[in-house]
C-alpha positions as CSV (number, residue, x, y, z in Angstrom):
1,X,-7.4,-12.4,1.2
2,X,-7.2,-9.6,4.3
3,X,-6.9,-6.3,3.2
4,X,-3.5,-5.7,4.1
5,X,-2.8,-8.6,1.6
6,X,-4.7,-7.3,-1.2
7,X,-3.3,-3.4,-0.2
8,X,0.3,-4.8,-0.3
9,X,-0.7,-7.1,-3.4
10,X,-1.5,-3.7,-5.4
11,X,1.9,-2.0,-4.1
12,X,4.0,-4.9,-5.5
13,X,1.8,-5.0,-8.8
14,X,2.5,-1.3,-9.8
15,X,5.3,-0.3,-11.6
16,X,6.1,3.2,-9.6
17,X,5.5,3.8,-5.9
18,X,1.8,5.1,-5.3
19,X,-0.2,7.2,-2.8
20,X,-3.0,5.8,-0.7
21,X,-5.1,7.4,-2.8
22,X,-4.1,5.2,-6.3
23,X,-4.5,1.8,-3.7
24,X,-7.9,3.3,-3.4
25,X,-9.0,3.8,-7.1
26,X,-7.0,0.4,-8.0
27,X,-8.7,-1.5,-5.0
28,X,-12.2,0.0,-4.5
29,X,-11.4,-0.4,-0.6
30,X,-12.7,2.1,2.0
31,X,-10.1,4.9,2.5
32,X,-9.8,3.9,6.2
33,X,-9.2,0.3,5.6
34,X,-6.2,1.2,3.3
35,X,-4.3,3.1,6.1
36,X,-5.0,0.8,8.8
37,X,-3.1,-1.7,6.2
38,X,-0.4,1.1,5.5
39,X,-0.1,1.5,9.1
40,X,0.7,-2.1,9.8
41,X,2.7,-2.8,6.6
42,X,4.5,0.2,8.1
43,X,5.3,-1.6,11.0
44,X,6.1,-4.8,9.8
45,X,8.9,-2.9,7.3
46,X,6.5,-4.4,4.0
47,X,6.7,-0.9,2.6
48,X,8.7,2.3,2.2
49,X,8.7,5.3,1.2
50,X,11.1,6.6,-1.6
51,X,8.9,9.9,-2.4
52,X,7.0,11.4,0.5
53,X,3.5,10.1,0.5
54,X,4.1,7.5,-1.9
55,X,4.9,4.3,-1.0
56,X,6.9,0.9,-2.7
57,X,7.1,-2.5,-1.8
58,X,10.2,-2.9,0.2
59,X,10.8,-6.5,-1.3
60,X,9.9,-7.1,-4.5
């Protein structure tokens, strides 16, 4: 599993939109790993952002 995968794996799993931060505590990825995957989820309109700095699924 890439780390995009695993990053957007967590989003989906959680039950409220979370921070980069949370992905990191829930993951034990490096901090620069997760927003490269946040950057390209981004792109590819995986994720959204309801709250500033938080971020959901944008399927679920």
């Amino acid at each position: 599993m890439s780390v995009k995968e695993k990053v957007l794996e967590i989003i989906k799993s959680a039950e409220t939109p979370v921070t980069a931060g949370e992905v990191e505590k829930l993951s034990g990825l490096d901090r620069k790993d997760i927003d490269k995957a946040f950057k390209e989820l981004k792109q590819e309109n995986a994720i959204v952002s309801p709250v500033r700095c938080k971020w959901e699924a944008a399927v679920k």
